[in-house]
C-alpha positions as CSV (number, residue, x, y, z in Angstrom):
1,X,154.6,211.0,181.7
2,X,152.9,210.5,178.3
3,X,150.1,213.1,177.0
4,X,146.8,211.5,176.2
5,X,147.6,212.5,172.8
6,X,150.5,210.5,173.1
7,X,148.8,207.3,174.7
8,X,146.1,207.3,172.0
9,X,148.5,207.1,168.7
10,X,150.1,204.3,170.5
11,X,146.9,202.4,171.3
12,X,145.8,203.5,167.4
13,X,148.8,202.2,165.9
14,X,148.9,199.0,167.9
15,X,144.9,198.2,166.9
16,X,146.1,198.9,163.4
17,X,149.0,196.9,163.1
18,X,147.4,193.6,164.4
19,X,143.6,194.5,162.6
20,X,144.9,194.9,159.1
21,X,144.5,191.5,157.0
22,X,147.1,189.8,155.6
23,X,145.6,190.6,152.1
24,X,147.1,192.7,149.6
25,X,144.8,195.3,147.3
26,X,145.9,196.4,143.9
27,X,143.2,199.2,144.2
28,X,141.7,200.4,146.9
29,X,138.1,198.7,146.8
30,X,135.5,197.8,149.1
31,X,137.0,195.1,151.0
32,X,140.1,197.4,151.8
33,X,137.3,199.8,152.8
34,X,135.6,197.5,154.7
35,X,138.9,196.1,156.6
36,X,139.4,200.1,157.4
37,X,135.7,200.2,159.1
38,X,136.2,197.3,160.8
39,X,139.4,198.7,162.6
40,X,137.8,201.8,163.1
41,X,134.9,200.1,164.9
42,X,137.6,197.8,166.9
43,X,139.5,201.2,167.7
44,X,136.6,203.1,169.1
45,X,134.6,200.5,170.5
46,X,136.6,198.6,172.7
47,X,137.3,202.1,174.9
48,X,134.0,202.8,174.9
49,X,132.3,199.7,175.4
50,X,134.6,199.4,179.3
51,X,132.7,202.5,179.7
52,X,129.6,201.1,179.6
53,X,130.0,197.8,180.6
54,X,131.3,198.9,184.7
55,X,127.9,200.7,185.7
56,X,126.4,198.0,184.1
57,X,127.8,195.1,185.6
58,X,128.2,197.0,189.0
59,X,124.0,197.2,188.5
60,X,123.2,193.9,187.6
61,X,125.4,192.2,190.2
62,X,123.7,194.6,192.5
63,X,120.2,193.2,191.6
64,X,121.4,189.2,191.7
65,X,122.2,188.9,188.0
66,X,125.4,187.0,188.3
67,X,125.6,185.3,184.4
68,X,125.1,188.5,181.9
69,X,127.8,190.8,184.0
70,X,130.0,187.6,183.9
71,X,129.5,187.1,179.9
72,X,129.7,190.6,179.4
73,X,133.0,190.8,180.9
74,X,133.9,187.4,178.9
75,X,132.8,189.5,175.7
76,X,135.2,192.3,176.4
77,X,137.7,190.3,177.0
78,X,137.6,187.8,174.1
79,X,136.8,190.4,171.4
80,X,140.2,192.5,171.6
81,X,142.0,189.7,172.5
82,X,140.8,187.3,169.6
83,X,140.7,190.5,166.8
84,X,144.0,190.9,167.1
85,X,145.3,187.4,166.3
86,X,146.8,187.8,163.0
87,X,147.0,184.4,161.8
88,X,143.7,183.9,161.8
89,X,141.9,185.2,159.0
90,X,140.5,188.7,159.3
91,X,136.7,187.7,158.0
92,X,136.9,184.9,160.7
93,X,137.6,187.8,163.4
94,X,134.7,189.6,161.8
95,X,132.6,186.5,162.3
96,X,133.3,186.2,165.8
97,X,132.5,189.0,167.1
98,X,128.7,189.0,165.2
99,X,128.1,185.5,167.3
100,X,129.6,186.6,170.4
101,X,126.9,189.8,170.0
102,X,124.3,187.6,168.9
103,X,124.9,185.5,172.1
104,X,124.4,188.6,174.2
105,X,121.8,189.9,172.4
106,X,119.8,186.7,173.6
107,X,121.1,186.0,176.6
108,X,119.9,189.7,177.8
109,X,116.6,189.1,176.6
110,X,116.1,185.8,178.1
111,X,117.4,186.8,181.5
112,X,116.3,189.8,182.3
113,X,113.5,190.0,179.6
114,X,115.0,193.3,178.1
115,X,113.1,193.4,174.5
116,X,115.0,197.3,174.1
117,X,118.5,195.8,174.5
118,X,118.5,193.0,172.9
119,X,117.2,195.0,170.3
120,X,119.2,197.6,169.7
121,X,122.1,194.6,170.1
122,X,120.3,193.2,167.1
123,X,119.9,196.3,165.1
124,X,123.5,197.6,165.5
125,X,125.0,193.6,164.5
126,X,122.4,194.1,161.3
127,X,124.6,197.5,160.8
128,X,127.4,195.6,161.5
129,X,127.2,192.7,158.9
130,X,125.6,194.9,156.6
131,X,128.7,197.1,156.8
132,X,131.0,194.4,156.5
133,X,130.3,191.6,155.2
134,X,128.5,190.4,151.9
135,X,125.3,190.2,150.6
136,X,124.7,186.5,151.7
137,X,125.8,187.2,155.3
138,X,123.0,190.2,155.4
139,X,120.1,188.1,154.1
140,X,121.0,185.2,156.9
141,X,121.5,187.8,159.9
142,X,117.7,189.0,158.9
143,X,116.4,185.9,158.7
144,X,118.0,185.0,162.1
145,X,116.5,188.1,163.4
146,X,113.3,186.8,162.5
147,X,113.8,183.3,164.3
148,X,115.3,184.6,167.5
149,X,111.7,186.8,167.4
150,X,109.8,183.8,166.2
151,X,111.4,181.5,168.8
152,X,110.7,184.0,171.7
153,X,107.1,183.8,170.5
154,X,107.0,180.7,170.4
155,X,109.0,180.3,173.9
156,X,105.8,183.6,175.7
157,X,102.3,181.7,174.1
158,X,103.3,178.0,175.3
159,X,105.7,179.2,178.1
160,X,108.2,176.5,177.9
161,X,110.4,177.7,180.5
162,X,110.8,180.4,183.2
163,X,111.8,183.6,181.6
164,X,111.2,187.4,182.8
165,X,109.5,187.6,178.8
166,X,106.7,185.7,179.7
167,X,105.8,187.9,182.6
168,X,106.6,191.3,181.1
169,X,105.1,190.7,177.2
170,X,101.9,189.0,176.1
171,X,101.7,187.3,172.8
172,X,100.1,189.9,171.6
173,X,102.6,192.7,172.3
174,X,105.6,191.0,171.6
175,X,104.5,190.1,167.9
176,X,103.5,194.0,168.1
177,X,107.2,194.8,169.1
178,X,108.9,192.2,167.3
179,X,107.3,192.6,163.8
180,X,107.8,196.9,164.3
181,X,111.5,195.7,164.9
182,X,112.1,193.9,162.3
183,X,110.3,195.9,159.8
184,X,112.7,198.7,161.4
185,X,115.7,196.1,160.4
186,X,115.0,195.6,157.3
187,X,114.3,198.8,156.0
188,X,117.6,200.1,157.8
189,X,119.8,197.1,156.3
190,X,118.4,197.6,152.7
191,X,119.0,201.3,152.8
192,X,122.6,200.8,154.3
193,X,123.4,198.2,151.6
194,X,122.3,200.1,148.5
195,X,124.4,202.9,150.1
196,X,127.2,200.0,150.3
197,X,126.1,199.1,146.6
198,X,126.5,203.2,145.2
199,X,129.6,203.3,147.2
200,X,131.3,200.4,145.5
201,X,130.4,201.1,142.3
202,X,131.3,204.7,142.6
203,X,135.0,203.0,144.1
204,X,135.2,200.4,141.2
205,X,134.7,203.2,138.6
206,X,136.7,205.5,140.0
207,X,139.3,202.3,140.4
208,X,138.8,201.7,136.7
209,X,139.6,205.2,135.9
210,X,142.5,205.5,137.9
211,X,143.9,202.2,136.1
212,X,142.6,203.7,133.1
213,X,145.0,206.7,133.3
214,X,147.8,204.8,135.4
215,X,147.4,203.2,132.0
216,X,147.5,206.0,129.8
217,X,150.4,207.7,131.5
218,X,152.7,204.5,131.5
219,X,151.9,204.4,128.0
220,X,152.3,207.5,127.1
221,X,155.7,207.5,129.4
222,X,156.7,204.5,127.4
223,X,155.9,206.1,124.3
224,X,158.0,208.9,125.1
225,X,161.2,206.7,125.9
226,X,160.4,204.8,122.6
227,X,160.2,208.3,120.7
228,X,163.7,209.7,122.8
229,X,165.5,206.6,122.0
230,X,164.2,207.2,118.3
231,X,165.2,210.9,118.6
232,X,168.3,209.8,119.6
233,X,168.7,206.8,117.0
234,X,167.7,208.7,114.2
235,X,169.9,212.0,115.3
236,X,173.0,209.6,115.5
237,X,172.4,207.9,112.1
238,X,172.1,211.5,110.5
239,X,174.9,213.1,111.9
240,X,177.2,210.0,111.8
241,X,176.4,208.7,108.4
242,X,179.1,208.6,105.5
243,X,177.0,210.2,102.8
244,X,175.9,214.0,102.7
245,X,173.0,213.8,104.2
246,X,170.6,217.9,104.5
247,X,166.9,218.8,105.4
248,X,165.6,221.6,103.8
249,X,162.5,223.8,103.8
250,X,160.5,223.1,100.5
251,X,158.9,226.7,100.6
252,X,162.3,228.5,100.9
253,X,164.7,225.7,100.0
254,X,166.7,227.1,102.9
255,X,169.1,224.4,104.9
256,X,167.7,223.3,107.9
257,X,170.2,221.2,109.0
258,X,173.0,219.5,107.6
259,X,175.7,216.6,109.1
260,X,179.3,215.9,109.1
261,X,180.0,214.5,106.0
262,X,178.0,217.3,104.3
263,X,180.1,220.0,105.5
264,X,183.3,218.2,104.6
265,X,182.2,216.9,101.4
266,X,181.0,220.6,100.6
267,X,183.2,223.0,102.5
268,X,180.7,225.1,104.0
269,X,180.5,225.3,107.6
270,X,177.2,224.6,109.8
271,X,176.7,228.2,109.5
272,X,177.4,229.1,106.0
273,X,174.8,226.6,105.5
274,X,171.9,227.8,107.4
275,X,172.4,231.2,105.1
276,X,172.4,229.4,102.1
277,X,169.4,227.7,100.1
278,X,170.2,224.5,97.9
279,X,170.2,226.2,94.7
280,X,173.9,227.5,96.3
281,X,175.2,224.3,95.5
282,X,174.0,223.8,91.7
283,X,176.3,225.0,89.1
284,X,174.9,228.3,87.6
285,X,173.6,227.2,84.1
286,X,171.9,224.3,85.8
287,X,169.7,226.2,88.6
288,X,166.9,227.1,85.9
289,X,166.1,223.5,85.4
290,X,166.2,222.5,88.6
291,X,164.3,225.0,89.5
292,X,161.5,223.8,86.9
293,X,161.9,220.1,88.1
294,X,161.7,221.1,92.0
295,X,157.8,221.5,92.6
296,X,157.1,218.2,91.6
297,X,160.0,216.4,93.5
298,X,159.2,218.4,96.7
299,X,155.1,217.3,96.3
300,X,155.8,213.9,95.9
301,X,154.9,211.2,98.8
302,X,157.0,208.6,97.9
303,X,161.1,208.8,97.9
304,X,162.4,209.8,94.6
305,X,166.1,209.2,93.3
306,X,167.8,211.2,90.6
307,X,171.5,212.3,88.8
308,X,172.2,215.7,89.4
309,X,175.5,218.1,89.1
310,X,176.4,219.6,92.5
311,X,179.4,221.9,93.2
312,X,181.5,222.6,96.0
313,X,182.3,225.9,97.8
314,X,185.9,225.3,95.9
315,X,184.3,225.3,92.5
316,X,184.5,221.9,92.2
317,X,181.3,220.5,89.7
318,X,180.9,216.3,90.7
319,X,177.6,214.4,89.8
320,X,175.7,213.5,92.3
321,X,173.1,210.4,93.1
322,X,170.0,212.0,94.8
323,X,167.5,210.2,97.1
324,X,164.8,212.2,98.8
325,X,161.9,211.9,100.6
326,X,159.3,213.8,102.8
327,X,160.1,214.1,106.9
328,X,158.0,215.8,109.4
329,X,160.8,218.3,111.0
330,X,159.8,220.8,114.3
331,X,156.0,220.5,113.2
332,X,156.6,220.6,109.1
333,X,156.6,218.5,106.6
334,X,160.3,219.1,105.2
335,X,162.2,217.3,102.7
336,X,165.8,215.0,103.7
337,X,168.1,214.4,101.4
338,X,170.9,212.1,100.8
339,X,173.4,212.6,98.1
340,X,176.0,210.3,96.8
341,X,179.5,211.3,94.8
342,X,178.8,209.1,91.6
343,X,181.2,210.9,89.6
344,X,183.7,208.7,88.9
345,X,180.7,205.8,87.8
346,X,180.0,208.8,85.4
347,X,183.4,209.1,84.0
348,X,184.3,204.9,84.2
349,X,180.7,204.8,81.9
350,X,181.3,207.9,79.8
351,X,184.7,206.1,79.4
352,X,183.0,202.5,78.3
353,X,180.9,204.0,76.1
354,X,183.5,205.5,74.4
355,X,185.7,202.7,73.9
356,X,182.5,200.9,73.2
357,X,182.1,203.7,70.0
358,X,185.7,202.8,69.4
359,X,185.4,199.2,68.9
360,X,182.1,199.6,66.8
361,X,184.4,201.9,64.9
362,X,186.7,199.2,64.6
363,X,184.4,196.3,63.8
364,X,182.8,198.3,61.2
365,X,186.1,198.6,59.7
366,X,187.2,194.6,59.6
367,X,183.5,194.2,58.6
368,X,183.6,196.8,55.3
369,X,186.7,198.4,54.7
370,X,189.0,195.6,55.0
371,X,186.2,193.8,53.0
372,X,187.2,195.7,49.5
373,X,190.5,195.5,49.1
374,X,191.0,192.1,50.6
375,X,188.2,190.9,48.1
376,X,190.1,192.9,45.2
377,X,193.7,190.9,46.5
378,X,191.8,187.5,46.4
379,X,190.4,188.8,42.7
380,X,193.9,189.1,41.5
381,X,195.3,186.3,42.8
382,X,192.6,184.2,41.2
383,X,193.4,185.7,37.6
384,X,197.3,185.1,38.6
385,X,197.4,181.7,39.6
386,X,194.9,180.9,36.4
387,X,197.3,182.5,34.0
388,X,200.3,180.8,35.6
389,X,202.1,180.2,32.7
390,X,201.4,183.2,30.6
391,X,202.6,186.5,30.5
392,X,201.3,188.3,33.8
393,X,200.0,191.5,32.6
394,X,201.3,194.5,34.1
395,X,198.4,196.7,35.1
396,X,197.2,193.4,37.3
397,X,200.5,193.7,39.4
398,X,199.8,197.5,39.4
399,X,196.2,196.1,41.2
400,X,197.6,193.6,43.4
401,X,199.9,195.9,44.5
402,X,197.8,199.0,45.3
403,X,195.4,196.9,47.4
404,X,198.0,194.9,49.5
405,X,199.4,198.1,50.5
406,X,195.9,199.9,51.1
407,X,194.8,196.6,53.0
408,X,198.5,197.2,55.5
409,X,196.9,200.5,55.7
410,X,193.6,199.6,57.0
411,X,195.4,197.0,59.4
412,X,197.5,199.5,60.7
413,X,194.4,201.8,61.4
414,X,192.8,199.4,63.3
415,X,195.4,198.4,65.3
416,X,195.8,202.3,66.5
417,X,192.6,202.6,67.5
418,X,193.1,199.0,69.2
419,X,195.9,200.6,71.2
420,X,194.2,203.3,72.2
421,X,190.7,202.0,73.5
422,X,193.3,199.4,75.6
423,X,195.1,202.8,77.1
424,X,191.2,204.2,77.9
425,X,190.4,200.9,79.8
């Protein structure tokens, strides 16, 4: 046999199944508040109200009243029966029960001329629809309070038909009673609904806050996925990129941390790093310039790229291209660098500028040396070929000769250095 405890979850979760609209809230705001009250008032009532309706009915039916027990059982029947129908709408379920009690409420005073019942029946569906249902619905269930009082009036002073009000209430008392009750209505309506009014406002903001920070937090959860998947972005191209790549303190020029190609371009392990400061990798004679020049690269804002001479842990002096730039590293604005091996651009350019000297060199000897004596052969010829059939005098083949032979010489200079600045290419 099932415990009472037992019966009522059943009979709770049952009321609550069929009771709940088919609405869905985002938030929890008054309506879903409101559907919640209603099946709370479904829930408790319906028990209750058998109750109280058995000694009633047994009474009435016992005094000749044969229509109010029989619509009061009607009522209890209908109400459950039609609240529970879930495909009709859950503000139509509301509605029908506020006319079915409205119906009652009048029925009971026009029978058995029971001003208190139909009263409080009036009062409580004012609690009811002021509870429940909007603001519109409350102002039209006061203003048919006051016609169902205003037709009962009228009904008592001309006495249109037989009813137990006329005997029991004079015109006089009733708009006594009636105008106490509704004054009584009214004031408890408009308190309930600016309780209603602070309670959704209080449930909106509080729904706004609680978006607000749902919000915030999926924001700031998104935020920390975008900064992870940076992290980790940023950690691979570091660690996997070709070029040398350090971060360093700028107080105490210590490595911070250092990649791959780093340690292989440089031969120092991950450790020997962290002990070591960048002026470790300068050659000697070069660390008290750079030393000079630092303070300014390490304070500057924007990236900055210079030629510098690094050496390995082998000895072994290259030149380096230099780009670096400020990075905030474990709450400190450090400095990341990335160093390229130019060294053999050096040597190709040193080389071109050499061969460059060379052929100036040479240039400047077709353009002048070769000049004199080639201008000195053409001289001689000239005074030979004029004097063609004279005697030739011999210090002018003495002249002809000297500067034919210093010309091969000059020819033979240039084409030395000719052949050499082709090997350096």
């Amino acid at each position: 046999m099932r415990s009472p405890g037992t019966v009522w979850n059943v009979y709770k979760k049952f009321i609550g199944d069929y009771l709940r609209g088919t609405e869905s809230y985002v938030i929890e705001d008054i309506h879903r508040w409101r559907e919640q009250l209603f099946l709370n008032i479904v829930l408790y009532s319906t028990p209750l109200s058998l109750l109280a309706l058995i000694p009633s009915v047994i009474v009435l039916l016992a005094n000749g009243y044969i229509f109010i027990p029989a619509f009061d059982v009607f009522a209890l029947l209908t109400i459950p029966l039609f609240t529970i129908v879930k495909s009709v709408r859950l503000r139509y379920r509301k509605a029908y029960v506020v006319v079915i009690f409205y119906m009652l409420a009048v029925v009971m005073m026009a029978s058995i001329g029971s001003f208190g019942m139909g009263s409080i029946y009036l009062l409580a569906l004012s609690v009811f629809i002021a509870l429940l249902f909007s603001r519109r619905v409350l102002i039209g269930s006061v203003i048919a309070n006051f016609i169902i009082y205003g037709a009962f009036a009228f009904i008592i002073y001309f006495e249109l038909f037989d009813t137990p009000l006329i005997y029991k209430y004079s015109i006089e008392f009733w708009l006594i009673f009636s105008s106490n009750f509704l004054f009584l209505n009214l004031a408890v309506v408009v308190t309930i609904r600016l309780i209603i009014r602070g309670l959704e406002k209080t449930i909106v903001r509080e729904a706004g806050l609680r978006a607000s920070l749902e919000n915030e937090v999926n924001e700031k959860e998104q935020l920390n996925k975008q900064l992870i998947d940076s992290e980790g972005h940023y950690r691979s191209l570091f660690f996997r990129n070709p070029s040398p790549m350090w971060i360093y303190d700028v107080e105490s020029l210590r490595f911070l941390q250092v990649n791959i190609a780093a340690v292989r371009k440089y031969g120092y392990t991950r450790d020997e790093f962290r002990n070591m400061t960048i002026k470790d990798i300068r050659p000697g004679e070069d660390v008290p310039d750079f030393l000079k020049s630092i303070q300014n690269i390490d304070d500057s804002q924007i990236p900055t790229t210079y030629t510098v001479r690094h050496q390995t842990k082998s000895g072994e002096i290259f030149y380096a291209e230099v780009r670096g730039s400020n990075i905030p590293y474990q709450g400190k604005d450090e400095r990341l660098i990335i160093a390229r091996d130019i060294t053999d651009q050096i040597e190709y350019t040193k080389a071109i500028e050499k061969q460059n000297a060379l052929l100036r060199e040479i240039a400047y000897m077709q353009s002048h040396i070769v000049r004199a004596p080639l201008s000195r052969i053409l001289g001689l010829i000239y005074i030979v070929t004029s004097n063609i059939d004279k005697e030739i005098d011999r210090e002018v083949i003495q002249y002809l000769d000297e500067s034919a032979k210093e010309l091969d010489e000059v020819i033979k200079g240039i084409i030395a250095k000719t052949e050499d600045a082709n090997r350096k290419m």
